[in-house]
DSSP file (Angstrom, degrees, kcal/mol; ACC not computed):
  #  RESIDUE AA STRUCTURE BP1 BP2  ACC     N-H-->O    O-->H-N    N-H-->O    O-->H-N    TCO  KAPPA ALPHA  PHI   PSI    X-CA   Y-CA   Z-CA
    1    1 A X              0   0    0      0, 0.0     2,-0.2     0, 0.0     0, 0.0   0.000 360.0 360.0 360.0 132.5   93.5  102.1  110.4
    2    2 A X        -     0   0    0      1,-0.1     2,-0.6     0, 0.0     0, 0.0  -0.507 360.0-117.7 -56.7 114.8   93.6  106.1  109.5
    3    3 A X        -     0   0    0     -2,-0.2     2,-0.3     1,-0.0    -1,-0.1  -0.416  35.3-167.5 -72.8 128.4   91.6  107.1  106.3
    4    4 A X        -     0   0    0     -2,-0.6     2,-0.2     2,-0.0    70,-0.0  -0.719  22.7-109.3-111.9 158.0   93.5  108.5  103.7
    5    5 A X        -     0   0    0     -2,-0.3    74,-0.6    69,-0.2     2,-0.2  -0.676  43.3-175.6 -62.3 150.1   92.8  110.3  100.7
    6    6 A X  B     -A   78   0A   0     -2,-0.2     2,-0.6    72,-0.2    72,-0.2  -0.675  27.3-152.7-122.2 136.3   93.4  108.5   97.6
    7    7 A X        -     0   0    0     70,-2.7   135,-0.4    68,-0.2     2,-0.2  -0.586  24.2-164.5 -41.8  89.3   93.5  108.5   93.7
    8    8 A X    >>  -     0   0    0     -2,-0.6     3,-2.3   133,-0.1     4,-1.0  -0.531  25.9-111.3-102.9 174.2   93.0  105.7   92.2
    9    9 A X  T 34 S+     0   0    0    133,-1.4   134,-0.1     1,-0.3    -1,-0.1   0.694 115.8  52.0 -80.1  -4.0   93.7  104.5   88.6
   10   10 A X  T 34 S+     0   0    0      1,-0.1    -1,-0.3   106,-0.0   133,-0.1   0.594 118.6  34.9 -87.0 -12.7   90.5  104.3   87.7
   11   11 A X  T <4 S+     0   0    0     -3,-2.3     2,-0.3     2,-0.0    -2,-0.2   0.728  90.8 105.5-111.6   5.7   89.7  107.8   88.8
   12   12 A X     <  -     0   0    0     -4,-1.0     2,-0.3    -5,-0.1    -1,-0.0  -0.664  47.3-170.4 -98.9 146.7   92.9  109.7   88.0
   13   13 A X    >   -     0   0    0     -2,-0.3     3,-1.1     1,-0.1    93,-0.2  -0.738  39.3 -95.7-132.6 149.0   93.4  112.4   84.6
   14   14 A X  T 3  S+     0   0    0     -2,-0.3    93,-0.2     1,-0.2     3,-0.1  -0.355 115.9  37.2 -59.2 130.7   95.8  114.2   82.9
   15   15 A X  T 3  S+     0   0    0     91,-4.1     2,-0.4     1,-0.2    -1,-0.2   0.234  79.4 126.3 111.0 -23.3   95.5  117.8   84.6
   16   16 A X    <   -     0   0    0     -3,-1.1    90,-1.1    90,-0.3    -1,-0.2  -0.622  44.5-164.6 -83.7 113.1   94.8  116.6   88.2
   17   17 A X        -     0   0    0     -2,-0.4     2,-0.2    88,-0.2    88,-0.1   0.174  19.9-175.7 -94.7-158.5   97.3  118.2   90.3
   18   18 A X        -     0   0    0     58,-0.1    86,-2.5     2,-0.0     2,-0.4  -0.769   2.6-176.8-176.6 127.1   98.9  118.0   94.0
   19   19 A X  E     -B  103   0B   0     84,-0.2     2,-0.5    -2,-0.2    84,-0.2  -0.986   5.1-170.6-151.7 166.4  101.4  119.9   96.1
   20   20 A X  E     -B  102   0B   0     82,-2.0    82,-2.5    -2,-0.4     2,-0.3  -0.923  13.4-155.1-131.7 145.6  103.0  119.6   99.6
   21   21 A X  E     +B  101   0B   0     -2,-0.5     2,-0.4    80,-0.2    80,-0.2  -0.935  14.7 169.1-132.1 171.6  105.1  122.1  101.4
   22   22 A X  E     -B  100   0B   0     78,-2.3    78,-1.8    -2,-0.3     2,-0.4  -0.940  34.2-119.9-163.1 140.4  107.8  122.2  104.1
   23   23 A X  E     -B   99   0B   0     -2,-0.4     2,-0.4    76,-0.3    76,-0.2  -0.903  31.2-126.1 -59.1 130.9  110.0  124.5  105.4
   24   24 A X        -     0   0    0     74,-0.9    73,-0.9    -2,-0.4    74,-0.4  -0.711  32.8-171.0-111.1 109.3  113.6  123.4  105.0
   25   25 A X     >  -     0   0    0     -2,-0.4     4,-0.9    71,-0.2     5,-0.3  -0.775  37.7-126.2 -98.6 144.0  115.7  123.4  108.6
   26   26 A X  H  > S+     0   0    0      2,-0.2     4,-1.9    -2,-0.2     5,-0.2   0.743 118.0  57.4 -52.3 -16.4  119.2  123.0  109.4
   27   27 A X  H >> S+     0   0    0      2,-0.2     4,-3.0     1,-0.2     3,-0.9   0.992 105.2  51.4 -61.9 -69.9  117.9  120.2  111.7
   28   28 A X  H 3> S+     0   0    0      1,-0.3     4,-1.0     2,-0.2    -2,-0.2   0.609 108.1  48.3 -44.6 -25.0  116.4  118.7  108.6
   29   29 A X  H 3X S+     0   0    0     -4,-0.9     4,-2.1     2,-0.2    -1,-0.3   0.730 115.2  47.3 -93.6 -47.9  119.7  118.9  106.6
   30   30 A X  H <X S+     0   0    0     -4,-1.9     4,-1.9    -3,-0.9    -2,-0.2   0.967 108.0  53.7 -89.5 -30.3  121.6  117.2  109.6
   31   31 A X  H  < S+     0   0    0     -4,-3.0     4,-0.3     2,-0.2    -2,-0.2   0.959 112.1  45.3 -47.0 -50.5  119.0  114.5  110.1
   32   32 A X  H >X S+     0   0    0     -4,-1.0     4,-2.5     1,-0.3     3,-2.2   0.915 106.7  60.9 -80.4 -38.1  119.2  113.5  106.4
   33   33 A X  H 3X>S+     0   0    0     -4,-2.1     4,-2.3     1,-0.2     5,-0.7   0.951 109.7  40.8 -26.5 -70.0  122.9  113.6  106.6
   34   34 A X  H 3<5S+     0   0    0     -4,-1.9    -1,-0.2    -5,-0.2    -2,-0.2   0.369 114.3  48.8 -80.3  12.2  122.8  111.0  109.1
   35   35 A X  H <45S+     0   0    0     -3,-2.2    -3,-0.2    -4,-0.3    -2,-0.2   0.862 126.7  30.7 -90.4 -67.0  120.0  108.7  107.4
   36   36 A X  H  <5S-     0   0    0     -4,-2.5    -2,-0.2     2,-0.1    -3,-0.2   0.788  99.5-126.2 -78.3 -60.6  122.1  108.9  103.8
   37   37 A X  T  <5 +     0   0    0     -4,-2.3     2,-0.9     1,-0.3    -3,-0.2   0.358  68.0 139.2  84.6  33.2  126.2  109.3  105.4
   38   38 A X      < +     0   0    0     -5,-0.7    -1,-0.3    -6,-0.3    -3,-0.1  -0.958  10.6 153.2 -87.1 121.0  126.2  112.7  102.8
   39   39 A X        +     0   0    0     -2,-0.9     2,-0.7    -3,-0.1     5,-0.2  -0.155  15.3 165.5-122.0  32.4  128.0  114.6  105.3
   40   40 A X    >   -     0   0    0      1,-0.2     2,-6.1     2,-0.1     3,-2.1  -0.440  42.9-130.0 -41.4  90.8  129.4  116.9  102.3
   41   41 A X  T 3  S+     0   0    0     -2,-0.7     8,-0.5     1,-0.4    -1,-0.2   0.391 103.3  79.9 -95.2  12.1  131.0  120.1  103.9
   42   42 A X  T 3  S+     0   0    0     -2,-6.1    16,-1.8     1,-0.1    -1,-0.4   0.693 113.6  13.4 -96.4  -6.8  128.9  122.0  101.4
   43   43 A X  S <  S+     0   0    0     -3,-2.1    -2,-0.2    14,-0.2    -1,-0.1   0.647 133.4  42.0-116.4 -23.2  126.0  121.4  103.8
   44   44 A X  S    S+     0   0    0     -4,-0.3     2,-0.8    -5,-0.2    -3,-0.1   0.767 104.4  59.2-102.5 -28.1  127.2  120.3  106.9
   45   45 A X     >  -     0   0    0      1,-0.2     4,-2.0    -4,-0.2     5,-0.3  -0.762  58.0-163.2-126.7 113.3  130.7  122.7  107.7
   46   46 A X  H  > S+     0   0    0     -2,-0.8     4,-3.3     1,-0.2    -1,-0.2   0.994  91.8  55.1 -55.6 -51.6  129.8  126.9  107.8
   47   47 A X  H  4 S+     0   0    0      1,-0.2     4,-0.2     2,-0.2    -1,-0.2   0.824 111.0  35.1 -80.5 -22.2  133.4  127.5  107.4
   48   48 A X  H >4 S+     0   0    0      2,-0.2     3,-3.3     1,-0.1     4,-0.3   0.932 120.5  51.4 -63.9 -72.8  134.2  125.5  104.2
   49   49 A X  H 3< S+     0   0    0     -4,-2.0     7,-0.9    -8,-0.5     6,-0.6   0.807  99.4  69.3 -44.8 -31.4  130.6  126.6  102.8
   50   50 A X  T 3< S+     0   0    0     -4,-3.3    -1,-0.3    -5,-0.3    -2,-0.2   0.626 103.5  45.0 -34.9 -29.5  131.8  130.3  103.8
   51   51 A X  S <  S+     0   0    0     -3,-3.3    -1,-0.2    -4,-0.2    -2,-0.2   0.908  96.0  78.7-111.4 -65.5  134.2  130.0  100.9
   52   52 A X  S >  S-     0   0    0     -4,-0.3     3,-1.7    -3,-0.3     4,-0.1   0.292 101.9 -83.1 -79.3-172.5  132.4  128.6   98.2
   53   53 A X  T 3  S+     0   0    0      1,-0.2    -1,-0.1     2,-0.1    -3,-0.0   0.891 126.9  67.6 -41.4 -46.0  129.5  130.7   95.4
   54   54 A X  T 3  S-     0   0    0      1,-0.1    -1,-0.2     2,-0.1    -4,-0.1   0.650  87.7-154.7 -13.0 -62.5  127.3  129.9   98.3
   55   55 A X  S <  S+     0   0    0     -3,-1.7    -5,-0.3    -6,-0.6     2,-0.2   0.871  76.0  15.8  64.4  30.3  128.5  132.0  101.0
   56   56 A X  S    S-     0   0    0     -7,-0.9    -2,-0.1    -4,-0.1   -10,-0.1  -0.779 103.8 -48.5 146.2 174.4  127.2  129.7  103.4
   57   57 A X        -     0   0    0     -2,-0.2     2,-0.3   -13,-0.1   -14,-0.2  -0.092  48.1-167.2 -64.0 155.9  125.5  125.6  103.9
   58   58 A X        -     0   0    0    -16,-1.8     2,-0.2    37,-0.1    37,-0.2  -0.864  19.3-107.9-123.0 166.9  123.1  124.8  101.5
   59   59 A X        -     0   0    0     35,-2.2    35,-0.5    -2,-0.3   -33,-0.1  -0.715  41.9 -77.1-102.2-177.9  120.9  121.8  101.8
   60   60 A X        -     0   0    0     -2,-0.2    34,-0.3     1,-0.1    -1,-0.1   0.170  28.2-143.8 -12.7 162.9  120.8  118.4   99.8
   61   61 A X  S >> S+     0   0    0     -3,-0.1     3,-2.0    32,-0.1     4,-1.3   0.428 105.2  67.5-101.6 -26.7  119.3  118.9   96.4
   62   62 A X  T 34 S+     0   0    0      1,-0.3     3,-0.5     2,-0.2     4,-0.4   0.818  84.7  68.3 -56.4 -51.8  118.1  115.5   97.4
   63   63 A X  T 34 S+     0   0    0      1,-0.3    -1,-0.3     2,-0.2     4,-0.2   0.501  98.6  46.5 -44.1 -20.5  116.0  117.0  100.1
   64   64 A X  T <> S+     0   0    0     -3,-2.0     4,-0.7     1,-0.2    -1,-0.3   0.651 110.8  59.7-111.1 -13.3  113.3  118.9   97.7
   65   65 A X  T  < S+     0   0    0     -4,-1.3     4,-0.3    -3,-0.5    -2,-0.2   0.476 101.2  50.2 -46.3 -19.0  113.4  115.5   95.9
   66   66 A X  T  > S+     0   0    0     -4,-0.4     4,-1.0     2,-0.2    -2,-0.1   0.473 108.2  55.7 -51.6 -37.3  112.1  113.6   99.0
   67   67 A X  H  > S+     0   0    0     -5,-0.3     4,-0.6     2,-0.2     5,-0.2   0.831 100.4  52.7 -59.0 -48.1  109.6  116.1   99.1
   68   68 A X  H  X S+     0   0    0     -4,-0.7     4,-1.1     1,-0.2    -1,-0.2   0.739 107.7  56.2 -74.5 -29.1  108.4  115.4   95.6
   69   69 A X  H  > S+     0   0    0     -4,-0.3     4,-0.8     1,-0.2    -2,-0.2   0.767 108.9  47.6 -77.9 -20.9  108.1  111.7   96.9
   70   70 A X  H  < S+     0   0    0     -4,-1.0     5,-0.3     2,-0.2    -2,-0.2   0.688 111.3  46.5 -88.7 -18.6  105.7  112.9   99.9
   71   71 A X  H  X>S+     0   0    0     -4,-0.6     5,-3.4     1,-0.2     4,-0.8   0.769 112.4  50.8-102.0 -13.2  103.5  114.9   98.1
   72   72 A X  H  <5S+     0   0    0     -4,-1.1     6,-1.2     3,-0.2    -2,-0.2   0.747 123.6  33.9 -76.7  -8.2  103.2  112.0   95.4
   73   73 A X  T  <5S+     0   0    0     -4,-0.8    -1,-0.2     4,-0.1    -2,-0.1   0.102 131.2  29.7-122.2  30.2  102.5  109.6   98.4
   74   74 A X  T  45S+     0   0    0      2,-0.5     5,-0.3    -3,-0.3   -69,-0.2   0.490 140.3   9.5-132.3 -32.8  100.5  111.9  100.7
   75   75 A X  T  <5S+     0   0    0     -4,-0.8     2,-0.4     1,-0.5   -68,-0.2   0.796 109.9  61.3-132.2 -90.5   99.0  114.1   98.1
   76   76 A X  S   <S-     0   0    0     -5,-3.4     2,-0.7     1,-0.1    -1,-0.5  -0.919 140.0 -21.8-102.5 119.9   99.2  113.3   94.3
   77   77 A X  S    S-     0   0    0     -2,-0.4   -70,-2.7    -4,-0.1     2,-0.2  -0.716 106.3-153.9 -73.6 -10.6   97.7  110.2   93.8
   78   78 A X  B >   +A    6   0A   0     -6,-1.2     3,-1.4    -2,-0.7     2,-0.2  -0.672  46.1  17.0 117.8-150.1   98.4  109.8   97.6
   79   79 A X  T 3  S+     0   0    0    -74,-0.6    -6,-0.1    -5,-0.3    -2,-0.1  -0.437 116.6  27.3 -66.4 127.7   98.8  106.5   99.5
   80   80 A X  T 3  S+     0   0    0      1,-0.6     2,-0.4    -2,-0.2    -1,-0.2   0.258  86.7 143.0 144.3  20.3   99.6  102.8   97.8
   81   81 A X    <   -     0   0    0     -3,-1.4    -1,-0.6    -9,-0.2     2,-0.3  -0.728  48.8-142.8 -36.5 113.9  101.3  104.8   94.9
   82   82 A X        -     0   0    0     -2,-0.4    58,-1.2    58,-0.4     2,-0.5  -0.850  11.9-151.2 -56.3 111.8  104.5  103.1   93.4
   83   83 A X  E     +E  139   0C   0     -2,-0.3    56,-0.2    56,-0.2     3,-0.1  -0.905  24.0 178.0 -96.6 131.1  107.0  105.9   92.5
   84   84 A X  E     -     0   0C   0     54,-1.5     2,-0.2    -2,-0.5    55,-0.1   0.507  49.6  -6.8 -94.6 -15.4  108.9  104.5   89.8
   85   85 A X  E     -E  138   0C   0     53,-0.5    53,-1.0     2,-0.1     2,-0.4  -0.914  57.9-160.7-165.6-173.5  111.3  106.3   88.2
   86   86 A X  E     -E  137   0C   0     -2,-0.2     2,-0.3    51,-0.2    51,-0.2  -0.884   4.7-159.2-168.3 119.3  112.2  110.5   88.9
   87   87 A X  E     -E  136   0C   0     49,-2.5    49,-1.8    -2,-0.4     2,-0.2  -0.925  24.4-165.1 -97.8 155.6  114.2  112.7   86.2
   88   88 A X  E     -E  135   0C   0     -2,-0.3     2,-0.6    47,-0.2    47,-0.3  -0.880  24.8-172.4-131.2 118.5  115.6  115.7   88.3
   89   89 A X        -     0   0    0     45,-1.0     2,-0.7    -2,-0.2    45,-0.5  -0.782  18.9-149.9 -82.4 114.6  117.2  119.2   87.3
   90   90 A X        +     0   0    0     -2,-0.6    43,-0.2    43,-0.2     3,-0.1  -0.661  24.7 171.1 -95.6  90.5  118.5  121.0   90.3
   91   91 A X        +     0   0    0     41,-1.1     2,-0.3    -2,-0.7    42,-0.2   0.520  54.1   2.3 -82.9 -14.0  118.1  124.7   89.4
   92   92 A X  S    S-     0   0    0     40,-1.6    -1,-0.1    38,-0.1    40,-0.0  -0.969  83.7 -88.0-163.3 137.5  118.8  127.1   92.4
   93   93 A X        -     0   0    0     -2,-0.3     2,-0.4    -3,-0.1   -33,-0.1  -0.282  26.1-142.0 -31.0 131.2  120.1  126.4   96.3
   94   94 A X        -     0   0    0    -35,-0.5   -35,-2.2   -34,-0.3     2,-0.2  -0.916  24.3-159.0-106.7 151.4  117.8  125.7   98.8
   95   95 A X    >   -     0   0    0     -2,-0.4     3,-0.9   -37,-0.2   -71,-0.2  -0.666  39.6 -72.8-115.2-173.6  119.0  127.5  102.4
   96   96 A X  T 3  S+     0   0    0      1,-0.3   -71,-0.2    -2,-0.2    -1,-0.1  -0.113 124.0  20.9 -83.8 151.1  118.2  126.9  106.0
   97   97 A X  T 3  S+     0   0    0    -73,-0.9     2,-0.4     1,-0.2    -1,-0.3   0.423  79.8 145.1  41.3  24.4  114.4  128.3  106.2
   98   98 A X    <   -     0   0    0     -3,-0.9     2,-1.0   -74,-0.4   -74,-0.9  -0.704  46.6-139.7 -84.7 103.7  113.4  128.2  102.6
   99   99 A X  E     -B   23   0B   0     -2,-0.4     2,-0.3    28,-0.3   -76,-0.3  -0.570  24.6-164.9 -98.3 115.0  109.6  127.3  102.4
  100  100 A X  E     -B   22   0B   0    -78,-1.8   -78,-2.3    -2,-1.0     2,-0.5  -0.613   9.6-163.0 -91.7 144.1  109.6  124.8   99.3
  101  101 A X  E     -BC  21 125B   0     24,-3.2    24,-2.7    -2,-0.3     2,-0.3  -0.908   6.9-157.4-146.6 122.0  106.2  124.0   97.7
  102  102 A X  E     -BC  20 124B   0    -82,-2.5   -82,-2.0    -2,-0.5     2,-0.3  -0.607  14.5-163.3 -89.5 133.2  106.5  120.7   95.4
  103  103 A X  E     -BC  19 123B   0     20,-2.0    20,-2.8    -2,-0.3     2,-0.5  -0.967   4.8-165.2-123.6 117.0  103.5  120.8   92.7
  104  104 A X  E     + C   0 122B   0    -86,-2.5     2,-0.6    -2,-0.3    18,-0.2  -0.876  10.4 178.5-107.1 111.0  102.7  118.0   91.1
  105  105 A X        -     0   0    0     16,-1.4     2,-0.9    -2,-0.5    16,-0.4  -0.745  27.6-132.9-124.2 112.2  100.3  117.7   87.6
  106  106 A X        +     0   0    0    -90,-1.1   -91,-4.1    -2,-0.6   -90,-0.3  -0.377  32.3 168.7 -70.1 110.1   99.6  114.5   85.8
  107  107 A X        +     0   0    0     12,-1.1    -1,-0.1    -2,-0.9     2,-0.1  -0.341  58.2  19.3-123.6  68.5  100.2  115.1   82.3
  108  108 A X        -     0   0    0     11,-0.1    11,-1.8    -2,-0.1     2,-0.4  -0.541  52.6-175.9 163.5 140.6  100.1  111.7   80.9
  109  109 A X  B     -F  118   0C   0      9,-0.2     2,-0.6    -2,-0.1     9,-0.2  -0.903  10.0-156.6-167.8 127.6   98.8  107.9   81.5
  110  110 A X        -     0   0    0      7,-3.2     2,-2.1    -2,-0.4     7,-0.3  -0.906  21.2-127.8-126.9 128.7   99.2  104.7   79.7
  111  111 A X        -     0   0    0     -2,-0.6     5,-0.2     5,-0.2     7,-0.0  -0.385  34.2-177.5 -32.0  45.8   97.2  101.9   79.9
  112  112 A X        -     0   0    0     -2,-2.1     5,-0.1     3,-0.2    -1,-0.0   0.223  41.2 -90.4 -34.8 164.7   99.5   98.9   80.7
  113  113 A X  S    S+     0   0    0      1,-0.2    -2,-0.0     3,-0.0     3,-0.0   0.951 116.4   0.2 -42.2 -63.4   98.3   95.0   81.0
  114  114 A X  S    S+     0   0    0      2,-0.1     2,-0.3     0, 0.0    -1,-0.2  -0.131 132.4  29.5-125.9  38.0   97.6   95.0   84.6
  115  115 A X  S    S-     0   0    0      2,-0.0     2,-0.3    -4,-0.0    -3,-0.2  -0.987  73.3-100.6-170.6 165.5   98.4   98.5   85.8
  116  116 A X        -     0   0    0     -2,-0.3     2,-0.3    25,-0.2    -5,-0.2  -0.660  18.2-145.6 -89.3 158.5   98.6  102.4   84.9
  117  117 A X        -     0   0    0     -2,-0.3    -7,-3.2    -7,-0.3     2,-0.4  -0.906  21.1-166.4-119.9  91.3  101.7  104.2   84.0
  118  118 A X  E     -FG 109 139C   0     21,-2.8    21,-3.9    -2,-0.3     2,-0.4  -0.735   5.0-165.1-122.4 116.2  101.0  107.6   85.5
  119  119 A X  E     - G   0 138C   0    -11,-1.8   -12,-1.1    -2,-0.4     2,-0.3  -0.988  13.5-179.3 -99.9 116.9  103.7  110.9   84.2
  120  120 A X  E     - G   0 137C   0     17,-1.1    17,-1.3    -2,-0.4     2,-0.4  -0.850  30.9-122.4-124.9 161.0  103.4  113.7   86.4
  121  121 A X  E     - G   0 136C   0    -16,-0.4   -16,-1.4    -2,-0.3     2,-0.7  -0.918  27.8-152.8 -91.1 117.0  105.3  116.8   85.9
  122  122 A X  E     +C  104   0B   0     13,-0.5     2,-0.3    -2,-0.4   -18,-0.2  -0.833  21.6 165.6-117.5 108.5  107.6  117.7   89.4
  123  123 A X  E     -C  103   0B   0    -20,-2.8   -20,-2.0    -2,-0.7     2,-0.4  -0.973  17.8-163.4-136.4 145.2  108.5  121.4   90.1
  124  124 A X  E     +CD 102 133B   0      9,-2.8     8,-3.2    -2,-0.3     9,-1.3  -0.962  14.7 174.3-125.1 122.2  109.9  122.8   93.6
  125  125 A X  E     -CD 101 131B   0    -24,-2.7   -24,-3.2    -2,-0.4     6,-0.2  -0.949  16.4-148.2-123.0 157.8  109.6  126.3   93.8
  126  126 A X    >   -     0   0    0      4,-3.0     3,-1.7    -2,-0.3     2,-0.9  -0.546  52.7 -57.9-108.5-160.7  110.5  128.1   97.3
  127  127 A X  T 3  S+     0   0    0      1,-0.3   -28,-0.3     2,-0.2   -27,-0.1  -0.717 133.0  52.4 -95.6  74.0  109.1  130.9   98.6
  128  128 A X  T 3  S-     0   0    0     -2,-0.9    -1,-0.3     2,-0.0     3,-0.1  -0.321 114.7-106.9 -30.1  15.5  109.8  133.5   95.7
  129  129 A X  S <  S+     0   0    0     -3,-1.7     2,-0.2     1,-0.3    -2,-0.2   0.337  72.0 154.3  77.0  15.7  108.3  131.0   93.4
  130  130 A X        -     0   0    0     -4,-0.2    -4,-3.0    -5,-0.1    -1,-0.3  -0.664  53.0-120.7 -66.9 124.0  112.2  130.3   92.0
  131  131 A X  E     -D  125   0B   0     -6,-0.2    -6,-0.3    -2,-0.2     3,-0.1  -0.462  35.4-178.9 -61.3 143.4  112.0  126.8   90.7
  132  132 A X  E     +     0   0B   0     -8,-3.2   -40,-1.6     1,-0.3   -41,-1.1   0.606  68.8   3.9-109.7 -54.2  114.8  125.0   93.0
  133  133 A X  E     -D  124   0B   0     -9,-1.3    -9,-2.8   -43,-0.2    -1,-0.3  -0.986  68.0-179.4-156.1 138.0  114.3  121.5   91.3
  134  134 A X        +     0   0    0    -45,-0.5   -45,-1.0    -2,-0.3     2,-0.4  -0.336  19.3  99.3-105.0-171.4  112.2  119.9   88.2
  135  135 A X  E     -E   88   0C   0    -47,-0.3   -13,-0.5    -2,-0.1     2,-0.3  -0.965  53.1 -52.0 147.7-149.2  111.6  116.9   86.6
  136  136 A X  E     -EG  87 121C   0    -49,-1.8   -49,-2.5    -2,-0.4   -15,-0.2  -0.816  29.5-172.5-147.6 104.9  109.7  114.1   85.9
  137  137 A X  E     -EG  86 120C   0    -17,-1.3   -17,-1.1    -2,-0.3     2,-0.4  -0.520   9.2-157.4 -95.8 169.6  108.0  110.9   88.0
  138  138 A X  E     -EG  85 119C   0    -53,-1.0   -54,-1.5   -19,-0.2   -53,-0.5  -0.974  19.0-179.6-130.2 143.6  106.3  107.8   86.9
  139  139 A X  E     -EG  83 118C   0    -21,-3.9   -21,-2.8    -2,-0.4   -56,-0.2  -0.993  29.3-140.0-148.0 158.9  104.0  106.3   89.3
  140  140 A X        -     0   0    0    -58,-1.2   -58,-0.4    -2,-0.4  -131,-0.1  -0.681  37.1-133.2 -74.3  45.9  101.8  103.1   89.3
  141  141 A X        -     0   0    0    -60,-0.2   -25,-0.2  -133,-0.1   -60,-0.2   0.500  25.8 -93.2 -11.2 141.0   98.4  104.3   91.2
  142  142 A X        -     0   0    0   -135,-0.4  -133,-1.4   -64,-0.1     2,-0.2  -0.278  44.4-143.2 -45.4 164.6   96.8  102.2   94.0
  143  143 A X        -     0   0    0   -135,-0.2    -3,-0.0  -134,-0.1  -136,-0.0  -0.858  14.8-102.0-128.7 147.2   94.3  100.0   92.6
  144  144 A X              0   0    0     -2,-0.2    -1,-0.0     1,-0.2  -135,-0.0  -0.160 360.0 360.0 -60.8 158.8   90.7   98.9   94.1
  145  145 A X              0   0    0      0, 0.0    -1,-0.2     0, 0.0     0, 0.0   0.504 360.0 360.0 -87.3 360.0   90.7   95.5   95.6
């Protein structure tokens, strides 16, 4: 088995951060197309997208939300994390080559019976630090055995 980092609820605080980055490909945008069936022409068809405020494909919004789920399970608190719930704002287009970096900051944790409740604050900025998408997660932390 591969050692991985991880957080666990007995060692994770408000303030402890995380972030992941990616560069965003048209490959990547037609792969998720064909996991999800969004084949929406506002990502997939040049000549449609040509038309719209856009002026060309954009990707999923979904895609820098996927993102936010790999650096909460790679990263922030990292592996045997529960993501549990996600608010999201989608503030700006991402395009074809856009290098997104998800940061993630735990600013909140309640004690439950048999678990943490972990609130992290979720912001995707690309590479002119323009927030692309916000929000809000909940996670469950691994726990020791």
């Amino acid at each position: 088995m591969d050692s991985y980092k991880i957080i666990y609820d007995d060692e994770i605080k408000v303030g402890m951060t995380g972030d992941f980055s990616k560069r965003v490909t048209k490959a990547d945008v037609e792969s998720f197309a064909e996991v999800t069936g969004d084949y929406n022409p506002m990502h997939m068809d040049d000549e449609f997208a040509a038309q719209t405020q856009f002026h060309g494909r954009i990707a999923h919004g979904m895609i820098s939300a996927g993102m936010i789920s790999a650096c909460l399970g790679t990263k922030m608190p990292g592996p045997g994390a529960i993501y549990l719930g996600q608010s999201l704002k989608f503030n700006a287009p991402v395009h074809f080559d856009d290098v997104l970096v998800v940061r993630v900051e735990v600013t909140k944790i309640d004690q439950k019976k048999h678990f943490k409740l972990v609130t992290l604050s979720t912001v995707v900025t690309n590479q002119d630090g323009q927030v692309v998408t916000d929000g809000e997660a909940q996670i469950m932390p691994a726990q020791r055995k």
